[in-house]
NUDREN-89327 format. One record per residue (C-alpha): residue number from 1; residue in three letters; y, z, x. Coordinates in steps of 0.5 Angstrom, whole numbers. Layout:
// NUDREN-89327
PT  num  residu     py     pz     px
PT  NUM     ALA      Y      Z      X
...
// end
This chain:
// NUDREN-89327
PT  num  residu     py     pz     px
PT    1     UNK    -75    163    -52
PT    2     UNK    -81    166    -49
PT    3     UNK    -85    161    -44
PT    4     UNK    -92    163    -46
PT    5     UNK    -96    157    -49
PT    6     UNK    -98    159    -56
PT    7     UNK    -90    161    -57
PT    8     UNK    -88    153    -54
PT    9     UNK    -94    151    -59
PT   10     UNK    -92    155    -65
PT   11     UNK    -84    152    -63
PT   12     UNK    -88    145    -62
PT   13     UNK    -90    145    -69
PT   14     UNK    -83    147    -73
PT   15     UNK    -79    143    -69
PT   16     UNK    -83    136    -69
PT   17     UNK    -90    139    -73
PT   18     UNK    -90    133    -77
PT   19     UNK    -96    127    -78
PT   20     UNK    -94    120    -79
PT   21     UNK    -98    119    -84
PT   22     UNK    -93    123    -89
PT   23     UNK    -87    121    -86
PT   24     UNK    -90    114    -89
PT   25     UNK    -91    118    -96
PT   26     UNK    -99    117    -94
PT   27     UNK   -103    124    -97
PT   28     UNK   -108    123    -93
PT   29     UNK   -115    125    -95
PT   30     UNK   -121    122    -94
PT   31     UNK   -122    118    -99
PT   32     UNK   -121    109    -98
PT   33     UNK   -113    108   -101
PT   34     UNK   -110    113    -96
PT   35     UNK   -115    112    -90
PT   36     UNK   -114    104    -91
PT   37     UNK   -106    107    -91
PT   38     UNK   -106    110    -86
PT   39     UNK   -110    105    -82
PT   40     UNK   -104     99    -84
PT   41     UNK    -99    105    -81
PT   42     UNK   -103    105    -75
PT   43     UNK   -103     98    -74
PT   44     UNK    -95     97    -74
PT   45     UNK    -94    104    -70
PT   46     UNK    -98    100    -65
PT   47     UNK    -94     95    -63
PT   48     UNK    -87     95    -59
PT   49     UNK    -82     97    -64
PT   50     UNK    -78    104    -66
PT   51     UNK    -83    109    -70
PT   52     UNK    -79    109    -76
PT   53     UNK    -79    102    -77
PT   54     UNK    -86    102    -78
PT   55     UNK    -86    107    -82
PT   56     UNK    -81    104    -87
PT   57     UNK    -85     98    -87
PT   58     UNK    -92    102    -89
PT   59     UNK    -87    105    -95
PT   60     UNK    -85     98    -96
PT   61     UNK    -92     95    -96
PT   62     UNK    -94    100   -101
PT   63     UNK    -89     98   -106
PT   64     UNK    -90     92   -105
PT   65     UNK    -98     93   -108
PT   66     UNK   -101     93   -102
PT   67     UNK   -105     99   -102
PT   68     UNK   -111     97   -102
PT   69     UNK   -114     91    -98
PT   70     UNK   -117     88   -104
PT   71     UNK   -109     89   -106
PT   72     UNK   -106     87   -100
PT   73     UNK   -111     80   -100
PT   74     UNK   -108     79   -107
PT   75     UNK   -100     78   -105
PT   76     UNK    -99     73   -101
PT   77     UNK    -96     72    -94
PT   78     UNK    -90     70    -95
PT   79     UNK    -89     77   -100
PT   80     UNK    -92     82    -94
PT   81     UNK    -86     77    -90
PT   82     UNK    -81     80    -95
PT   83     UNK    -84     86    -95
PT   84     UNK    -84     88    -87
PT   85     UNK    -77     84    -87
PT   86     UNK    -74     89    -92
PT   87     UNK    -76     95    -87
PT   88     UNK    -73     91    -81
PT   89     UNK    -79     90    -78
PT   90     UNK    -77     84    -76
PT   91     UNK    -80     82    -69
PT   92     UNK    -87     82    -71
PT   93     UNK    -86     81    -79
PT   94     UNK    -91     74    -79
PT   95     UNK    -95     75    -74
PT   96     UNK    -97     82    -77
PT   97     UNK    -96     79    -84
PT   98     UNK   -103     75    -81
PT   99     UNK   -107     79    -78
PT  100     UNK   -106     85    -85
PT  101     UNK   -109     79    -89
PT  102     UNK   -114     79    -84
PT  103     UNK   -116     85    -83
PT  104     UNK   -116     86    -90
PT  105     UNK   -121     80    -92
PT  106     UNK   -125     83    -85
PT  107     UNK   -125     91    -88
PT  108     UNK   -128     88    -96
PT  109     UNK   -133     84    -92
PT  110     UNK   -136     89    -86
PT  111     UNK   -134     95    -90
PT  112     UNK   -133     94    -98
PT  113     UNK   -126     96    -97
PT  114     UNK   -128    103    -95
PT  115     UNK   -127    106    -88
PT  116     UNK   -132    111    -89
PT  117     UNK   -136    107    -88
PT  118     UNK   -134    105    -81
PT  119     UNK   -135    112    -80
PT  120     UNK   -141    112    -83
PT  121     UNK   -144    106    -78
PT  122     UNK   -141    110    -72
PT  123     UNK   -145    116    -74
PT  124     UNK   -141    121    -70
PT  125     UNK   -139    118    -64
PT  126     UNK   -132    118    -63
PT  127     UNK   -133    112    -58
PT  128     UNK   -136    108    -63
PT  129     UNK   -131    109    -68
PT  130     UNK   -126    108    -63
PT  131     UNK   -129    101    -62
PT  132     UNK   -130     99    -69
PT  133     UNK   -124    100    -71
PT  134     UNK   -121     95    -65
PT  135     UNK   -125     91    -68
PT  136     UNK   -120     90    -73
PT  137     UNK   -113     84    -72
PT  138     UNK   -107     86    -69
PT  139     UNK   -110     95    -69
PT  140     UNK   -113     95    -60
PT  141     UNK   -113    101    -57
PT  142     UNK   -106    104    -58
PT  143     UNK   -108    103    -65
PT  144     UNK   -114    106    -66
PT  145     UNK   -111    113    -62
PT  146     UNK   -106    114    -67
PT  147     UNK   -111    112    -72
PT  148     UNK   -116    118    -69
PT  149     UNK   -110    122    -68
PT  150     UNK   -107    123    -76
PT  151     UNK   -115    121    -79
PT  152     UNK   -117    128    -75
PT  153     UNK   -114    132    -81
PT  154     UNK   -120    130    -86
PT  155     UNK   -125    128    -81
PT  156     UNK   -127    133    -76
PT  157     UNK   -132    130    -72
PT  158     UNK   -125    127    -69
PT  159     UNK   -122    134    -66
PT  160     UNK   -119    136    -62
PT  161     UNK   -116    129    -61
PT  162     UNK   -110    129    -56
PT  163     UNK   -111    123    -52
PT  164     UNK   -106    121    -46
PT  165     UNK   -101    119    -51
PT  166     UNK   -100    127    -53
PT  167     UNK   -102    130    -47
PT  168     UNK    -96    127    -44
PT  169     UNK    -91    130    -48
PT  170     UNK    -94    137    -47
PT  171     UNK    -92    136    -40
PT  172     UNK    -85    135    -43
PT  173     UNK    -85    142    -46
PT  174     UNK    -88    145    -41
PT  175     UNK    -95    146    -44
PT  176     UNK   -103    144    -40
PT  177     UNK   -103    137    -40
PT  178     UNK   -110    137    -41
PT  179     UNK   -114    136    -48
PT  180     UNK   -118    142    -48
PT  181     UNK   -113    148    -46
PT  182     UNK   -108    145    -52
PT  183     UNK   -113    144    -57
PT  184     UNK   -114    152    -56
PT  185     UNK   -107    153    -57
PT  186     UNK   -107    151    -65
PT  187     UNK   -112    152    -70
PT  188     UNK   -117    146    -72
PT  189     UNK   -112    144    -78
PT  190     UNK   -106    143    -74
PT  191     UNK   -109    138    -69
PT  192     UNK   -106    132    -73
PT  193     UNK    -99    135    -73
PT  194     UNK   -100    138    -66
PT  195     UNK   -103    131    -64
PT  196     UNK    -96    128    -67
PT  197     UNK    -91    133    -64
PT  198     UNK    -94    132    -57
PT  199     UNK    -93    125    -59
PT  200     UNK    -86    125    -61
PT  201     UNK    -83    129    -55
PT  202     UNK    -86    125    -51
PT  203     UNK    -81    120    -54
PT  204     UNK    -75    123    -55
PT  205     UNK    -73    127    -50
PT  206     UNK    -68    131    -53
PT  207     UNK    -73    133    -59
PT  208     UNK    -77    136    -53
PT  209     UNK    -71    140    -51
PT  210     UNK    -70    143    -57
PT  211     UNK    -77    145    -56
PT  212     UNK    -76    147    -50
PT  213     UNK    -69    151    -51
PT  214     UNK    -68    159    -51
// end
């Protein structure tokens, strides 16, 4: 395989080109059940465990009703326990079961439910969103750097978003670890799948000598 950077990028995105957003099933748009979604995945991709577990339990939490955050107020404790255990997402299951009631109740509070209205407040300062959003229990930096990342395929005030996490594995492929020559690599709607590629083979090596072979 060629070693020119927008080869790697193209090969980059069949390879490991995939959100995780909808690998949780989630069809993000920017409306309040698929942002609210996507923000729950973020809060359990945030802590340490494996990426497929979180994403089996955000499945999991779904079809358990809790959707929404008024949804999510509506099952008990004990029902989002039994939801993340199903998953396997066993290590954090009651803490996290807490802090989603949490932040639930806190996103129906400060924002109605609707996390436009976050970024409403934060008036295009992707810092401020960044800070509002580690408001939220149990989310922290880590969760609010997954969040901008899959969220800048429907809010563009976030792109290009390839934080350290993503220019990590883009030194694993051998591609600029620096957000903005990257980000001249793919055109603006595939930032998020680019953001997540970047991600994943930063995770598992040999997913980025896939990327990498001839």
């Amino acid at each position: 395989m060629s070693r020119e950077p927008e080869r790697v990028a193209k090969r980059l995105l069949d390879v490991a080109g995939r959100t995780y957003a909808s690998e949780a099933g989630i069809k993000l748009a920017d409306t309040p059940a698929p942002l609210y979604r996507l923000l729950v995945l973020s809060v359990l991709l945030s802590t340490r465990i494996k990426a497929d577990l979180a994403v089996a339990a955000a499945r999991e939490l779904v079809k358990a009703g809790a959707g929404t955050p008024r949804r999510m107020l509506d099952t008990s404790w004990q029902e989002r326990v039994d939801a993340l255990g199903r998953a396997h997402y066993v290590r954090y299951d009651e803490s996290t079961a807490t802090a989603l009631g949490e932040g639930a109740r806190l996103l129906l509070d400060e924002y109605r439910g609707d996390l436009r209205r976050l970024r409403e407040r934060a008036s295009g300062d992707v810092g401020e969103l960044r800070n509002l959003l580690c408001e939220l229990p149990r989310l922290g930096a880590v969760g609010a750097d997954i969040f901008c990342r899959e969220a800048q395929q429907v809010w563009p005030e976030l792109r290009p978003y390839l934080d350290r996490k993503a220019t990590s594995g883009a030194g694993r492929v051998g591609l600029p670890e620096n957000a903005s020559e990257l980000a001249k690599l793919v055109p603006d709607d595939d930032l998020a799948r680019f953001s997540a590629a970047l991600v994943r083979v930063s995770l598992d090596k040999r997913l980025a000598d896939q990327v990498t072979k001839d």
